[in-house]
N, C-alpha and C positions, 0 to 999 in steps of 0.2 A: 739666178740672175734673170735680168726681164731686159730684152732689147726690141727697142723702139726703131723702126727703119722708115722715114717721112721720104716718101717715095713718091712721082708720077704713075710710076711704070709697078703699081705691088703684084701684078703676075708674072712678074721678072723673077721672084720669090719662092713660086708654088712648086717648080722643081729642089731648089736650093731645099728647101724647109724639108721636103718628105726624102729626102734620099741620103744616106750612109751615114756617118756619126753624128749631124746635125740632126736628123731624124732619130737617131737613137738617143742624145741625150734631149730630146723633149719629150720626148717616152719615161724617161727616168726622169724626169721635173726640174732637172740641172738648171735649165735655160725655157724661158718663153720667148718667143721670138713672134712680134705684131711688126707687119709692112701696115703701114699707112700712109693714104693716098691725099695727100695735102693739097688736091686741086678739092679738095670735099670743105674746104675752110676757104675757099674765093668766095669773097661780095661781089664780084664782079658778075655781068652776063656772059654767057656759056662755061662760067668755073673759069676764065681768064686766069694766070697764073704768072702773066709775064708781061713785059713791055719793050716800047724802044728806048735805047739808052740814053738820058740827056746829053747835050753835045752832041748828038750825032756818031753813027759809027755802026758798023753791020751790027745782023745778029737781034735777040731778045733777047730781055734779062729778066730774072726771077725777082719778083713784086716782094718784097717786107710783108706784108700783112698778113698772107697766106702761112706764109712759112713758120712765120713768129708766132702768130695764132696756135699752128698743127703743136708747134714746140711747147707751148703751155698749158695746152691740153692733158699733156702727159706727163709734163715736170715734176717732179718731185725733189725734195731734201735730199733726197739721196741720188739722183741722178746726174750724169755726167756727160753734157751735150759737144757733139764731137762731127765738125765740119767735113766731111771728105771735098777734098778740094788739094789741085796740082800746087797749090802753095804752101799746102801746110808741110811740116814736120815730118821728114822721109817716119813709115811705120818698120818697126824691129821687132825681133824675137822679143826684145826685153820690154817694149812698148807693150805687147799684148800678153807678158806675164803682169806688167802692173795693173792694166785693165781687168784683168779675171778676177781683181780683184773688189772690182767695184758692184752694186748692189743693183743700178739701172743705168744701161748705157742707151742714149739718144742719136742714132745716125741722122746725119742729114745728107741727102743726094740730090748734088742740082743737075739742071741740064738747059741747055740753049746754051746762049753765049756768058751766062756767068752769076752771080749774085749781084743783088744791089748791096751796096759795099756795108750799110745798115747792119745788115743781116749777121756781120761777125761781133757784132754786141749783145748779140743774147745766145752766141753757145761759148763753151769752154778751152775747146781746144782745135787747130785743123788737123789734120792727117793725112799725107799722100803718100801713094803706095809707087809713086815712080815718075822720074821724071821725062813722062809722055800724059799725052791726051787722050783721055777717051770722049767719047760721046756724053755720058753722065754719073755719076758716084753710085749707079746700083753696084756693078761689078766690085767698085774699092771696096762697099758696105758687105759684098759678100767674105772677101780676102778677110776684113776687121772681125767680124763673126766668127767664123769657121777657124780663123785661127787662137781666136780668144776660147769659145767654146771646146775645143777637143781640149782645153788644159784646165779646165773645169773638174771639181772633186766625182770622180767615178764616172766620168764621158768614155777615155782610155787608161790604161794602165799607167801608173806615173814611169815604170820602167819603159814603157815605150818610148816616152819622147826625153827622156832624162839625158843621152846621147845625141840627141838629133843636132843637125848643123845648126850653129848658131847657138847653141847652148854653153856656154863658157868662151863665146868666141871664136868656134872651132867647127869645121864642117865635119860633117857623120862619117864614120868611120864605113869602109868596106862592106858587106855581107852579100850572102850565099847562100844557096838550098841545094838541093839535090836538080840535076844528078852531079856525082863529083869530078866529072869530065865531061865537058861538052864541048864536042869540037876539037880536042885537044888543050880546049883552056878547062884549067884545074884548080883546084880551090885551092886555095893556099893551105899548106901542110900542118901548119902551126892551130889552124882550128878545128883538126880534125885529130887534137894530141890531145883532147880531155883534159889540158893542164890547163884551168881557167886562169890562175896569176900569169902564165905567158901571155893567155891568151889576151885577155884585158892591157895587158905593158904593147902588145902588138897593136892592140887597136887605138889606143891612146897616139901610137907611132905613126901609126894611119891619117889619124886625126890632123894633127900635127903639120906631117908632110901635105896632105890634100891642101891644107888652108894655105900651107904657102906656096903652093904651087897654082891655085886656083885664087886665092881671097884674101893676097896679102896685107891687106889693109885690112882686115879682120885682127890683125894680131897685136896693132898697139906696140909695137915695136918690143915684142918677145921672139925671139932670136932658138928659132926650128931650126933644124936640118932639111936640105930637100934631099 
């Protein structure tokens, strides 16, 4: 996979990129990942990138030209251009298993007071990761990344994340390490019996009980025990 991150800010990046499984799977060729600095595509004098809003009203706003330009620079057939912006389409577990699927994903990150409204004509989809504000879509473009890539063929184990919350609807079951007492709190008995078919019906029970008691609106109206 090749991801395209059209950024102000691409040393916002330089830690994200080299550090834990984002760093491992560009090692292993899974994923390329380019920040590119879309003030580098202004006609404008000093790389201008922004303006005031017509109508009036605080704030600057991100110019068409620049943006649209960085974006077909790098477009391809196969790519999938993808707005971070507080408007789009809450992002899910099941959003970034359908993206792991695609060949070149195109982030785009704005910042000031917003897009000129042009701008959502020449990408594919929005995506926001919550309904709050930030400052500018580096942060979302990292969340869209990092969650798409760790699910990438041989990033992590597929038994790693095959459990994880949100994977059937359902938040992650319990776990534990050593030691088996800490404190007086003790691991529960039942994973310490060797009998994996309990152990597996317990964790399913876990599963279950968590979401409804944490994320019931997760459940689609399937009817858990708490």
């Amino acid at each position: 996979m090749k991801i395209d991150i059209l950024t102000l800010f691409p040393s916002m990046f330089d830690g994200f990129i080299n550090s834990s499984i984002i760093q491992r799977a560009i090692k292993k060729n899974a994923v390329t990942i380019n920040p590119i600095n879309f003030r580098d595509y202004s006609h404008l004098k000093n790389q201008q990138v922004d303006d005031t809003p017509y109508g009036g009203g605080g704030g600057m706003v991100l110019r068409c030209e620049p943006l649209v330009e960085a974006i077909e620079s790098v477009k391809t057939k196969d790519s999938k251009v993808i707005l971070m912006c507080p408007q789009g389409v809450p992002f899910t577990q099941q959003k970034a298993q359908s993206l792991k699927k695609e060949k070149h994903l195109i982030l785009v990150c704005g910042h000031y007071e917003g897009f000129d409204e042009r701008i959502r004509d020449f990408v594919d989809e929005e995506i926001s990761i919550g309904d709050y504000i930030l400052t500018g879509g580096e942060l979302p473009a990292m969340v869209v990344t990092d969650s798409v890539v760790r699910l990438l063929d041989g990033v992590i184990k597929e038994n790693s994340y095959q459990n994880e919350s949100f994977q059937n609807n359902l938040l992650d079951y319990p776990t534990y390490t050593k030691p088996q007492d800490f404190r007086g709190k003790k691991v529960p008995e039942i994973l310490l019996s060797g009998d994996h078919e309990k152990i597996a019906k317990w964790r399913k029970e876990m599963q279950e009980k968590k979401t409804m008691e944490r994320r019931s609106d997760l459940t689609k109206g399937e009817k858990y025990e708490k």
